[in-house]
Backbone as a chain_set.jsonl record, in Angstrom:
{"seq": "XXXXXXXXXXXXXXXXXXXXXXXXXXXXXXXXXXXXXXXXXXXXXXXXXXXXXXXXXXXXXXXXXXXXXXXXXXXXXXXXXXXXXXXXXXXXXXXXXXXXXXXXXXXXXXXXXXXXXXXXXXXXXXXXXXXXXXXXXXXXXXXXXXXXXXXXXXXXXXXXXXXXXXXXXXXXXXXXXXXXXXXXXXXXXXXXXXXXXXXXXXXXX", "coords": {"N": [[127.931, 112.964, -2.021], [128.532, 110.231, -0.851], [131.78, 111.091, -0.849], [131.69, 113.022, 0.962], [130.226, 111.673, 2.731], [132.653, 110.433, 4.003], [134.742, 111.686, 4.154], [134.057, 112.729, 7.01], [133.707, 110.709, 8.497], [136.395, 110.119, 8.818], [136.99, 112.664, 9.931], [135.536, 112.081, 12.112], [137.253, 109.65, 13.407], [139.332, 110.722, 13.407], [138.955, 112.535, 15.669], [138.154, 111.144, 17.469], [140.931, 109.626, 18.524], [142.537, 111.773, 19.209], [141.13, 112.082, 21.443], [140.669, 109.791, 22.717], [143.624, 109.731, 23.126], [144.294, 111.942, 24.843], [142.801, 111.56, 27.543], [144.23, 108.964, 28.414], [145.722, 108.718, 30.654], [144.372, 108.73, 32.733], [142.732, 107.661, 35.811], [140.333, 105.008, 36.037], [138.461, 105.035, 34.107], [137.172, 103.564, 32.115], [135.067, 102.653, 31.743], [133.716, 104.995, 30.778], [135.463, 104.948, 28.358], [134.605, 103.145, 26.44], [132.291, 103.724, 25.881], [132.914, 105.936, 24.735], [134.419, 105.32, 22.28], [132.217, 103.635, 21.938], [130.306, 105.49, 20.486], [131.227, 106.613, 18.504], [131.858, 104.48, 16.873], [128.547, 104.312, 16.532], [127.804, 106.256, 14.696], [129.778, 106.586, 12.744], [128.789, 104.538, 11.816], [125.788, 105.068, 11.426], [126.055, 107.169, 9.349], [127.115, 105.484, 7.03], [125.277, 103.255, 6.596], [122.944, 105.287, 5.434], [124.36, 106.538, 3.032], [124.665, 103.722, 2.062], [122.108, 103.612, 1.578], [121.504, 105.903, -0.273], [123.208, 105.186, -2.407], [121.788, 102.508, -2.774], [119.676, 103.067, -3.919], [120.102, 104.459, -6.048], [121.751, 102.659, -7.785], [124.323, 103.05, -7.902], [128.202, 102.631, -7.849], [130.178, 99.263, -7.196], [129.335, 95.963, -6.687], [130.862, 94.608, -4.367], [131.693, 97.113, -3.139], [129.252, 98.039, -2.596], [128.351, 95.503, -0.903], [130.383, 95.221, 1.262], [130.159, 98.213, 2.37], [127.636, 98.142, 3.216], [128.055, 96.073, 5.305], [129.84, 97.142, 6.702], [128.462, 99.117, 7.804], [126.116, 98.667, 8.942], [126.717, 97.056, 11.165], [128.878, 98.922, 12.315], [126.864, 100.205, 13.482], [125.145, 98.526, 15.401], [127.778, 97.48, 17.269], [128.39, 100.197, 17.989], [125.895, 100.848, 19.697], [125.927, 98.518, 21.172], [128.586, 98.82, 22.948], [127.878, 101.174, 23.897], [125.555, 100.88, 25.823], [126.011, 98.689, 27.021], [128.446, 98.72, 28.895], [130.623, 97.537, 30.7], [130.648, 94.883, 29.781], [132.182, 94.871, 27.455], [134.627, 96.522, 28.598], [135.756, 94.394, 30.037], [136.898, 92.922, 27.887], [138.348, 95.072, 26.908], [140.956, 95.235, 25.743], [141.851, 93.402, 24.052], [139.796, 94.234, 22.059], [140.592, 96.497, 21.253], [142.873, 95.959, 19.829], [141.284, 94.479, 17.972], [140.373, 96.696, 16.342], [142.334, 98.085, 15.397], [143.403, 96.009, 13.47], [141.624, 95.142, 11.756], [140.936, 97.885, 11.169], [143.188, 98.503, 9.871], [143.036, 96.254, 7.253], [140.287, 96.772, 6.448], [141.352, 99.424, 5.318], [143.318, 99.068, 3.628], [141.626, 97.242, 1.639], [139.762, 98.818, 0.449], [141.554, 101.07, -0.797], [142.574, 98.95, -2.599], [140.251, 98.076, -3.876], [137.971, 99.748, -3.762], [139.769, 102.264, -4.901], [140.55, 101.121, -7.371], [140.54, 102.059, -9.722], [142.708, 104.687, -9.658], [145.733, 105.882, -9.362], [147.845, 104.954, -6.847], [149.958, 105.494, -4.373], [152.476, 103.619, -3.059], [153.344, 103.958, -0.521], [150.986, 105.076, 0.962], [149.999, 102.582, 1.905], [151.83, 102.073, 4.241], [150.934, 102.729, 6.04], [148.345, 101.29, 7.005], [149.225, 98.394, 6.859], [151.201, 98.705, 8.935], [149.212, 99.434, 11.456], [148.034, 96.693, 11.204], [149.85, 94.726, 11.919], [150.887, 96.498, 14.348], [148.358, 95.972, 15.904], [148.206, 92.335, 16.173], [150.634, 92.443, 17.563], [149.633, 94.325, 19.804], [147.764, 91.818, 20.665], [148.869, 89.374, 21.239], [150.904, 90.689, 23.269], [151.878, 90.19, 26.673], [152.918, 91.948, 28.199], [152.03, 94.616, 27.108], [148.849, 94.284, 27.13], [148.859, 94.25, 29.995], [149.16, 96.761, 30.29], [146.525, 99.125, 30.343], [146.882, 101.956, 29.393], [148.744, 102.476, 28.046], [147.665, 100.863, 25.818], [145.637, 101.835, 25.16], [146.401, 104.595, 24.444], [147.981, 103.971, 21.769], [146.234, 102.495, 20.513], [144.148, 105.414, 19.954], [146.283, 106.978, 18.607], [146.713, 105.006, 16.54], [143.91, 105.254, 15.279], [144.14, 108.3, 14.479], [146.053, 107.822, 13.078], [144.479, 106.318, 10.89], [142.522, 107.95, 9.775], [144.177, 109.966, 8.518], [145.377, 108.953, 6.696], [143.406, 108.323, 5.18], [142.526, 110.707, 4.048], [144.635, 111.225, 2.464], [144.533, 109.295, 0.73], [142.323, 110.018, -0.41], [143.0, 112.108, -1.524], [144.982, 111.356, -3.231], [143.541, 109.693, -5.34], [141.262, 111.698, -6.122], [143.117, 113.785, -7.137], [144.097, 112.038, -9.344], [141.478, 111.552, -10.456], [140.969, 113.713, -11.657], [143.553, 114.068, -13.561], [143.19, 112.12, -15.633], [140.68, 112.919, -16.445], [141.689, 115.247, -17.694], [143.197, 114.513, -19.28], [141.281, 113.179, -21.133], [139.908, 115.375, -22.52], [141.998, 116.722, -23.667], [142.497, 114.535, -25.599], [139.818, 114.598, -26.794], [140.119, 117.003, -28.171], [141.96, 117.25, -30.464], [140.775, 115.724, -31.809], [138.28, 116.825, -32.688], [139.257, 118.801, -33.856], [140.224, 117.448, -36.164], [138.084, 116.425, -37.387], [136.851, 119.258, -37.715], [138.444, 120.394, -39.63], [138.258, 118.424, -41.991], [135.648, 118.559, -42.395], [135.563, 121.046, -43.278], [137.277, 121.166, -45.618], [135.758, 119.468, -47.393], [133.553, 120.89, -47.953]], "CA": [[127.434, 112.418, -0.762], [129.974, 109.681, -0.692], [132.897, 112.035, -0.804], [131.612, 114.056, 1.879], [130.434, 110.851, 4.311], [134.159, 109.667, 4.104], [135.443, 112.963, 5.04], [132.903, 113.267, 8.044], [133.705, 109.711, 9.142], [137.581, 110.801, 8.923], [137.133, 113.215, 11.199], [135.476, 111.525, 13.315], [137.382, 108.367, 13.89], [140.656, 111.854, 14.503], [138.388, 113.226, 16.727], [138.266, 110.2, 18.747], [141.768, 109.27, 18.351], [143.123, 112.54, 19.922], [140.285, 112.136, 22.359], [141.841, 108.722, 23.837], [145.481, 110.256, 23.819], [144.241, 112.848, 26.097], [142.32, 111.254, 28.795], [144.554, 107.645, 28.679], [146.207, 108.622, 31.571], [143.36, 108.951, 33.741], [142.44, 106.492, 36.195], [138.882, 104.334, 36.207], [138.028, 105.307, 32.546], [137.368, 102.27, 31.201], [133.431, 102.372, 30.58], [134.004, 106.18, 29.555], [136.461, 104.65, 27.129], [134.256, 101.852, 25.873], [131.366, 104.083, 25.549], [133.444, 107.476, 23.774], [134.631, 104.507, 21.184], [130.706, 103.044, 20.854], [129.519, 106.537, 19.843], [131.961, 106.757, 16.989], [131.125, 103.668, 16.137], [127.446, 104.255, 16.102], [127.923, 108.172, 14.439], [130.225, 106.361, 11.24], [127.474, 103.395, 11.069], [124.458, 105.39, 10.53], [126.568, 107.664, 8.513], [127.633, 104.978, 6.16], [123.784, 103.186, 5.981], [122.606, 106.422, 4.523], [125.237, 106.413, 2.241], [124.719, 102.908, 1.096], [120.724, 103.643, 0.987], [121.444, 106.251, -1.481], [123.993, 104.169, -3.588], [121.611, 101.329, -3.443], [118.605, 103.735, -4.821], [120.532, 105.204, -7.741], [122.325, 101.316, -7.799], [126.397, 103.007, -7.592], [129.286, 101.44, -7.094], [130.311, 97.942, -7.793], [128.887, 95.02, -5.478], [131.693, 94.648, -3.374], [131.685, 98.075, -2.45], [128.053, 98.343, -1.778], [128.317, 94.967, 0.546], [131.389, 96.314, 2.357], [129.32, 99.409, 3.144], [126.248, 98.088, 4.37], [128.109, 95.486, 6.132], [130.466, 98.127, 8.089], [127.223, 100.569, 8.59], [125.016, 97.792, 10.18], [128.249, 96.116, 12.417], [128.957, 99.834, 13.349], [125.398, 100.758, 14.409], [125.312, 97.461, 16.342], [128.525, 98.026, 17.825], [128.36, 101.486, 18.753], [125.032, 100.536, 20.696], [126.6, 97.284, 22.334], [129.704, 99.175, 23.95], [127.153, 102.124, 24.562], [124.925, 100.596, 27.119], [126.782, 97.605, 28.189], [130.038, 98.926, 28.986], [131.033, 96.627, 31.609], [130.959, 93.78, 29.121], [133.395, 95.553, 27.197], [135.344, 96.822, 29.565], [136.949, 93.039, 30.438], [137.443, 92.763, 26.715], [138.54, 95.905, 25.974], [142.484, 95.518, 25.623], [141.297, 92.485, 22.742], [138.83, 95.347, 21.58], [141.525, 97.773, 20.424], [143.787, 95.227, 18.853], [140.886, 94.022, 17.004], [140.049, 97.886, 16.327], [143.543, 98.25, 14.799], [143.703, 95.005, 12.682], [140.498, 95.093, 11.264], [140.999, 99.215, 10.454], [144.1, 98.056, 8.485], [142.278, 95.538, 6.397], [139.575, 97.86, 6.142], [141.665, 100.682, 4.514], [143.884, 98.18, 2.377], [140.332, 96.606, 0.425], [139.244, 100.172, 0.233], [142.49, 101.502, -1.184], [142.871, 98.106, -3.614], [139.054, 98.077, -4.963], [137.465, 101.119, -4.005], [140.14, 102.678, -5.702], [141.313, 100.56, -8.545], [141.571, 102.986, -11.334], [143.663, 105.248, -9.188], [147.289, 105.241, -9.435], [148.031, 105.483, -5.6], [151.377, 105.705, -4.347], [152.566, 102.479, -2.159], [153.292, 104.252, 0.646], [149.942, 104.992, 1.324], [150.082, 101.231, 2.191], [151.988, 101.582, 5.112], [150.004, 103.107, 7.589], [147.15, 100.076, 7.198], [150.442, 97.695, 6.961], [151.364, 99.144, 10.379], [148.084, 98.984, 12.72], [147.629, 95.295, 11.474], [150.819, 94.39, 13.107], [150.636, 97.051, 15.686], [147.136, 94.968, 16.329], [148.637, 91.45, 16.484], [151.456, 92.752, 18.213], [149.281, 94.098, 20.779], [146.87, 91.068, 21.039], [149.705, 88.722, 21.354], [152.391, 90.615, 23.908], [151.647, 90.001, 27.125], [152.863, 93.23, 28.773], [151.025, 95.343, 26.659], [147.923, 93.501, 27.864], [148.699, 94.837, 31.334], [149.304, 98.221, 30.675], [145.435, 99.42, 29.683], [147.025, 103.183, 29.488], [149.24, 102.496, 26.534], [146.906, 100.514, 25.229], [144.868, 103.539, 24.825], [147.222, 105.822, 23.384], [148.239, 103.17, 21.194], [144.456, 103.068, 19.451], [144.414, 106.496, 19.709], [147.288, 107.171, 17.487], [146.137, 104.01, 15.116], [142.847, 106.405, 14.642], [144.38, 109.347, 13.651], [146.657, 108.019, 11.616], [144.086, 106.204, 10.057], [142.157, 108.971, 9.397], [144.824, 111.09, 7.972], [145.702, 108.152, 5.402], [142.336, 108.138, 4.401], [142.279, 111.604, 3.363], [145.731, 111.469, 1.721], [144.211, 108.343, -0.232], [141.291, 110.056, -1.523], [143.379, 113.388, -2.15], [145.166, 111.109, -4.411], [142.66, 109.57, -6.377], [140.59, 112.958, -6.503], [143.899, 114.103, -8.393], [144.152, 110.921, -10.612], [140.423, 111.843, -11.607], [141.644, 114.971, -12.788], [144.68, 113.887, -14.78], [142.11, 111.563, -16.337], [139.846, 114.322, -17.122], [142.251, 116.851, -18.146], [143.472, 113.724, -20.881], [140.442, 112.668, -22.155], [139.865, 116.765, -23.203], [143.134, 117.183, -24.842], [142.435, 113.429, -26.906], [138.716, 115.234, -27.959], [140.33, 118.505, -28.673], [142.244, 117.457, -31.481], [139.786, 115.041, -33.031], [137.207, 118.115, -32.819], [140.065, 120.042, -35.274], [140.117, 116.862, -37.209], [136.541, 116.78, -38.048], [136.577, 120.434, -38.23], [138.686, 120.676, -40.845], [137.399, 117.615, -42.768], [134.425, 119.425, -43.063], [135.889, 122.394, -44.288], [137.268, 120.586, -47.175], [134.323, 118.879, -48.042], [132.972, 122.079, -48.239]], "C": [[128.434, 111.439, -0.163], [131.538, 110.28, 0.052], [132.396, 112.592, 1.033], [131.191, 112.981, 3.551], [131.962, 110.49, 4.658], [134.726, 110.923, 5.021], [135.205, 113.277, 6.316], [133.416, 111.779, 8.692], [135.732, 109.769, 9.799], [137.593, 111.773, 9.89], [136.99, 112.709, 12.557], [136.392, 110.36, 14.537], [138.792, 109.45, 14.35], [140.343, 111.901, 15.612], [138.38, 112.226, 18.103], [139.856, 109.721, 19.147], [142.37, 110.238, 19.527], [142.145, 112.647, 21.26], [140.683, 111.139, 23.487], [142.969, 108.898, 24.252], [145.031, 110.994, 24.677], [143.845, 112.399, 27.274], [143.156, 109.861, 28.672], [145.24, 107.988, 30.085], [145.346, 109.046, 32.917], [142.294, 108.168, 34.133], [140.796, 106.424, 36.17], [138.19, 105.173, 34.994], [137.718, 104.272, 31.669], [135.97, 102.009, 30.525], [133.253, 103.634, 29.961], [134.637, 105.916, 28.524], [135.666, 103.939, 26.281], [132.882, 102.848, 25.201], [131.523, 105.544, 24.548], [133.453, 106.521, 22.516], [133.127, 104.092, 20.494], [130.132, 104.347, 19.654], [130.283, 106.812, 18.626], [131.951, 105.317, 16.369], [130.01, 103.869, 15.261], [127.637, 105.514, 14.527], [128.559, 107.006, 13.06], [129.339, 105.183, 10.97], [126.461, 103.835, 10.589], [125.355, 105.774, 9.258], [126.977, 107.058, 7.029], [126.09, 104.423, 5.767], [123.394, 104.358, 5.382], [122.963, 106.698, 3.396], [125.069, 105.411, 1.421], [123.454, 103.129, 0.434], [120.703, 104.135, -0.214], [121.752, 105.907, -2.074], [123.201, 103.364, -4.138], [119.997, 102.26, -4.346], [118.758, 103.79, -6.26], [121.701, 104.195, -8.459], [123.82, 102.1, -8.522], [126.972, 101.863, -7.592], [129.379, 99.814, -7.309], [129.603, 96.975, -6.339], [129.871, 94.536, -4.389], [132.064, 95.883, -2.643], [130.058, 98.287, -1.676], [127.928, 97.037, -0.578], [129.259, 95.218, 1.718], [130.853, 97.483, 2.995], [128.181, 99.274, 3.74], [126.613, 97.036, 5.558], [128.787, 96.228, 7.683], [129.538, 98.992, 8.624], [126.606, 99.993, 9.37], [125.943, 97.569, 11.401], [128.42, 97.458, 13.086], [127.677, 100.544, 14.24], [125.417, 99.676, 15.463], [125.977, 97.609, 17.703], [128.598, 98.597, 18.953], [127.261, 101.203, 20.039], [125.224, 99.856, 21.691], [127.489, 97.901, 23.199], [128.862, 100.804, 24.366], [126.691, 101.895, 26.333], [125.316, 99.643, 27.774], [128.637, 97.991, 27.912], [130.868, 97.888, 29.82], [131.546, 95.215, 31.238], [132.413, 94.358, 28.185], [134.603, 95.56, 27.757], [136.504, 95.658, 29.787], [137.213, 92.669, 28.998], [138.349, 93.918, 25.928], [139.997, 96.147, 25.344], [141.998, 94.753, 23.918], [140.24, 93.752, 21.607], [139.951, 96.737, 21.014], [142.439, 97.266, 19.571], [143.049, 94.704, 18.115], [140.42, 95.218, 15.459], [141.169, 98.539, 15.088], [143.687, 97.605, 13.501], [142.852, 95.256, 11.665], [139.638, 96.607, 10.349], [142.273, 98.96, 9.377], [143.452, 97.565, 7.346], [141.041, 96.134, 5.733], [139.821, 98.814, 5.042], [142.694, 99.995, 3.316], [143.214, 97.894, 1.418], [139.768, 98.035, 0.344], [139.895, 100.842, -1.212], [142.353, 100.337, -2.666], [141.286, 98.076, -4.622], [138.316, 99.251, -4.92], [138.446, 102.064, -4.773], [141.226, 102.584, -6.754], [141.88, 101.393, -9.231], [142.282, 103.733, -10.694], [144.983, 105.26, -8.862], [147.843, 105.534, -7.821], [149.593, 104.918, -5.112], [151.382, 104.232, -2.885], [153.102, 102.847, -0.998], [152.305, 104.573, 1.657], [149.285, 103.483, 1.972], [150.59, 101.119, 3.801], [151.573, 101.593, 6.388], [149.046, 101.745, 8.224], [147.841, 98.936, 7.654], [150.696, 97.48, 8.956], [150.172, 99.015, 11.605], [147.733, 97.635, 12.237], [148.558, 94.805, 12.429], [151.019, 95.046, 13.931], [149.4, 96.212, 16.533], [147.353, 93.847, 16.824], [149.305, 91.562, 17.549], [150.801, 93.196, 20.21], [148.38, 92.934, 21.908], [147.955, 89.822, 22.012], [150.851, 89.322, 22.788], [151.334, 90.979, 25.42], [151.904, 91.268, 28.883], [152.049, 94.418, 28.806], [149.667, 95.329, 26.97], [147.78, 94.219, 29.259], [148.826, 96.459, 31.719], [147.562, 98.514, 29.733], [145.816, 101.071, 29.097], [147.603, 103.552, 27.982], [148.769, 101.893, 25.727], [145.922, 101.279, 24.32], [145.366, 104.518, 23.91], [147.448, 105.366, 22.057], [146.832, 103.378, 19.855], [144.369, 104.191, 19.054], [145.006, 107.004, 18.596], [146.875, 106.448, 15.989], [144.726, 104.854, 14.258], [143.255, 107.432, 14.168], [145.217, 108.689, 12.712], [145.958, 107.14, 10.043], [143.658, 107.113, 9.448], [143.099, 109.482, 8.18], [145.475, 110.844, 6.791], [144.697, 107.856, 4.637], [142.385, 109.33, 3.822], [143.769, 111.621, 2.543], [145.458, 110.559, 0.532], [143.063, 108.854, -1.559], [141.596, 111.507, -2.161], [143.98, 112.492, -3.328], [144.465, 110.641, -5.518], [141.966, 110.592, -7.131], [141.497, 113.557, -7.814], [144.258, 113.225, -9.935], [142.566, 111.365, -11.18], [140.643, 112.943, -12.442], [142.462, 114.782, -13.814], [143.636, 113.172, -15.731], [141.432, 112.718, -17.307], [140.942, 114.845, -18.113], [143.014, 115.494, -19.794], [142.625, 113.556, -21.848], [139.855, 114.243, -22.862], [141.04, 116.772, -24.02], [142.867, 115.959, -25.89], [141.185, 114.136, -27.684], [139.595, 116.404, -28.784], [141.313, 118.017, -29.861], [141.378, 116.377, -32.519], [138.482, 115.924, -33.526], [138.573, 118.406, -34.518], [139.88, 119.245, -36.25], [139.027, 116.894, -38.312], [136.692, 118.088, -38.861], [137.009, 120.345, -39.636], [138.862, 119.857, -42.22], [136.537, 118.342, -43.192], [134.627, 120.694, -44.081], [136.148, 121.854, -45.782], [136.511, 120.188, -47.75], [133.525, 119.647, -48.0], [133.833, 122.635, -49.729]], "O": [[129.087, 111.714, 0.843], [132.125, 109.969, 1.089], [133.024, 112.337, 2.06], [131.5, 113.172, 4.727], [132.229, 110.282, 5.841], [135.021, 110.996, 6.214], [135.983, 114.042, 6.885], [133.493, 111.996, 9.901], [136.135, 109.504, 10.932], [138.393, 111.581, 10.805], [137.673, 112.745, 13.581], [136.321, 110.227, 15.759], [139.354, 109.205, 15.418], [141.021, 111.506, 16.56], [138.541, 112.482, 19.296], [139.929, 109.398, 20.332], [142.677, 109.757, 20.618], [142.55, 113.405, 22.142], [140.936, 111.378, 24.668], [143.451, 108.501, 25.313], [145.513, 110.622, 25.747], [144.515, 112.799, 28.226], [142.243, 109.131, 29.059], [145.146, 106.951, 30.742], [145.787, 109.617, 33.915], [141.29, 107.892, 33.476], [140.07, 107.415, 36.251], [137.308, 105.987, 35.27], [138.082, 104.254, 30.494], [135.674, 101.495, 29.446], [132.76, 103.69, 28.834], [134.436, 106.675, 27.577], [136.029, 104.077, 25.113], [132.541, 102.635, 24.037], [130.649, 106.079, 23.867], [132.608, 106.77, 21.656], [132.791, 104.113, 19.31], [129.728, 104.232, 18.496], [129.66, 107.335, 17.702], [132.071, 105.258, 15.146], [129.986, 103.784, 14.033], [127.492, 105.104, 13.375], [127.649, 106.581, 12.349], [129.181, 104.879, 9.788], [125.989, 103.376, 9.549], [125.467, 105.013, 8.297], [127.15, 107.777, 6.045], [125.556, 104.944, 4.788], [123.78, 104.196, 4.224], [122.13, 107.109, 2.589], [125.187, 105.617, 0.214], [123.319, 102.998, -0.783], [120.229, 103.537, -1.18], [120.959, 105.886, -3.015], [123.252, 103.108, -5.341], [119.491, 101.793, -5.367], [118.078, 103.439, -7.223], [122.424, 104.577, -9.378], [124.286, 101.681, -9.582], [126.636, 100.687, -7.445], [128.33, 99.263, -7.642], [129.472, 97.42, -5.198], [129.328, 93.989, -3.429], [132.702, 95.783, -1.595], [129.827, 98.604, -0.509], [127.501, 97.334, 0.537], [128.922, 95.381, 2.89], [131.123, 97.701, 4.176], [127.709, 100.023, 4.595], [125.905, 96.942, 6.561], [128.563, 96.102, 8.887], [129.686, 99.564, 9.704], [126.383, 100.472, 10.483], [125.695, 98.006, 12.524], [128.205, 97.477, 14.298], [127.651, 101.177, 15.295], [125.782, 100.087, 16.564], [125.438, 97.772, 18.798], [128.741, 98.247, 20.125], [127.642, 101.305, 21.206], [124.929, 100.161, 22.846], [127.295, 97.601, 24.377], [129.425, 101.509, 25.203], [127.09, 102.335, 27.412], [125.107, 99.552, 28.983], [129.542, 97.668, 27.142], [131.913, 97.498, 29.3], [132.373, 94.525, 31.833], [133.567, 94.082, 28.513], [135.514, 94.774, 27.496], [137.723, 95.826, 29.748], [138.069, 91.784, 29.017], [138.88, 93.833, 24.821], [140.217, 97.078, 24.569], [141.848, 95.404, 22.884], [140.287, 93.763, 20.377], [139.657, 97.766, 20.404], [142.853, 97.935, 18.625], [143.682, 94.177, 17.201], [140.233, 94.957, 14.27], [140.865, 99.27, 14.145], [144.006, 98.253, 12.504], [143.352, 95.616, 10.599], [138.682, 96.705, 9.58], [142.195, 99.248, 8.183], [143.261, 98.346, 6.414], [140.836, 95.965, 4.531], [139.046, 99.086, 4.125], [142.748, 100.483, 2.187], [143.68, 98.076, 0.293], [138.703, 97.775, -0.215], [139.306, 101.089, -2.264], [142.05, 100.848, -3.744], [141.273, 98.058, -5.853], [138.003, 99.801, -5.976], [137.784, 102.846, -5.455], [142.198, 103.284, -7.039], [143.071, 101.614, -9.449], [143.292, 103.559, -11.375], [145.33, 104.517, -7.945], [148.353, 106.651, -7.739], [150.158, 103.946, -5.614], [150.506, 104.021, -2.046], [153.4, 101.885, -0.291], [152.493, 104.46, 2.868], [148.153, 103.426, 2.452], [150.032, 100.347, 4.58], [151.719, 100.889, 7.388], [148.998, 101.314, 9.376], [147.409, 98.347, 8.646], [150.475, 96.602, 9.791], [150.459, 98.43, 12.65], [146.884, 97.189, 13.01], [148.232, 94.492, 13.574], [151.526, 94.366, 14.824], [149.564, 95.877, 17.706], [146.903, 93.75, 17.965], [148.911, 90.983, 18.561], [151.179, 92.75, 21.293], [148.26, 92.948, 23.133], [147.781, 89.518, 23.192], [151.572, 88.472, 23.31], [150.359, 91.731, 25.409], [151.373, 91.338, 29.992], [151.554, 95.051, 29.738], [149.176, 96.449, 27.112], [146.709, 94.712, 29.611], [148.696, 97.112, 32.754], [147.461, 98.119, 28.571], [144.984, 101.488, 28.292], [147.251, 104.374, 27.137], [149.231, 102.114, 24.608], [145.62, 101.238, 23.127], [144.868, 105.066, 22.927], [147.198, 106.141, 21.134], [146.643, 104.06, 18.847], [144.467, 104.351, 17.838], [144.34, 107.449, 17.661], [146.753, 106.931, 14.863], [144.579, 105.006, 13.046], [142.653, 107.687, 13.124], [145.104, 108.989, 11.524], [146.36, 107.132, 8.879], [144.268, 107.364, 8.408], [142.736, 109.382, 7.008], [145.982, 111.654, 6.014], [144.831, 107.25, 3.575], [142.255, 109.114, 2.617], [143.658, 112.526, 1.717], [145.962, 110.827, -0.558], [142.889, 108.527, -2.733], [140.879, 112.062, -2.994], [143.56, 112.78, -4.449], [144.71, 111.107, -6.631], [141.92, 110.613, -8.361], [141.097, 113.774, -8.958], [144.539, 113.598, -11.074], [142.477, 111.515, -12.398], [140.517, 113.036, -13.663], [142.204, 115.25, -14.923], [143.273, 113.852, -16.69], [141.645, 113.155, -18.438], [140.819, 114.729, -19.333], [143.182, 115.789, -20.977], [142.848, 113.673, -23.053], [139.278, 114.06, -23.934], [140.856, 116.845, -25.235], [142.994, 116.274, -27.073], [141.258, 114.32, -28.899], [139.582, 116.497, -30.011], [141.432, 119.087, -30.458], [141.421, 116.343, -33.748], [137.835, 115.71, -34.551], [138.523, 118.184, -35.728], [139.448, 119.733, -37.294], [139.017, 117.205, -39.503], [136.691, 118.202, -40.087], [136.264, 120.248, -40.611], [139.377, 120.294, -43.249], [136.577, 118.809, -44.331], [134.111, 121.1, -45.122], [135.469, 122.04, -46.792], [136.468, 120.56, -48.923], [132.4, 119.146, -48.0], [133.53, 123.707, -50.252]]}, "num_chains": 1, "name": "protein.A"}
């Protein structure tokens, strides 16, 4: 269930990504913009409450993962709703609203990467994507050009979404494979303490 919300939330946050590169260059978009972004908000907030409900049923996962997940599922249901129906409020925030979008998806996928998947031996390049939209984030909050262009602003997010996305699934392809190597060790350590036994027994026969 897990596995499969991540994947589903991964798409989504592509789906929106390549969704802002396409229309950024098209004028008086700004509460369509505010309100395409709420709905992928809302859409990975339920998605993740559901997710934690079941975790917290069958009590998963360590406590820093289950408050990280109910805190991003509630904040994105919220969210999603707030830049739904009041777009307009948005709207005069929304340059600040993509650089926080950026920063805050870095940090996001960094504490993910570092505790959600401790035991996993994950390769430190997988680092730099998250690395990259924090200071792409700052960078945009801070430069004062960027600010005035709302167009590249756009694309900008855009891009930061897919490539989150696409570092999320490369993150959990690697772990998926670290559970395997795992696996496939702890069989070969039984398989010769099986023979051991075995042929203990035999002798003592």
């Amino acid at each position: 269930m897990k596995n499969s919300a991540s994947v589903l939330t991964n798409f989504i946050l592509i789906a929106l990504g390549v969704i802002l590169c396409i229309i950024s260059d098209r004028p008086q978009l700004d509460h369509t913009i505010v309100k395409i972004i709420g709905c992928g908000f809302f859409i990975a907030g339920v998605i993740n409450v559901f997710v934690m409900m079941n975790h917290s049923s069958k009590r998963k996962g360590n406590s820093f993962t289950r408050l990280s997940g109910w805190i991003s599922g509630i904040a994105g249901v919220l969210i999603g709703l707030a830049m739904f129906f009041y777009p307009p409020f948005f709207g005069t925030i929304l340059v600040y609203l993509f650089a926080l979008i950026l920063i805050i998806g870095g940090i996001t996928q960094i504490c993910v990467m570092v505790f959600g998947y401790k035991e996993a031996r994950l390769s430190g390049w997988l680092y730099i994507i998250p690395v990259v939209l924090i200071v792409g984030g700052v960078i945009m909050m801070c430069s004062d050009s960027l600010l005035e262009d709302i167009h590249l602003m756009v694309i900008i997010t855009g891009v930061g979404m897919i490539l989150y996305g696409l570092n999320s699934f490369f993150a959990m392809g690697a772990a998926a494979a670290t559970g395997s190597e795992k696996t496939d060790e702890a069989a070969h350590a039984i398989e010769p303490a099986k023979e051991t036994k075995h042929i203990e027994e035999s002798t003592g026969e």
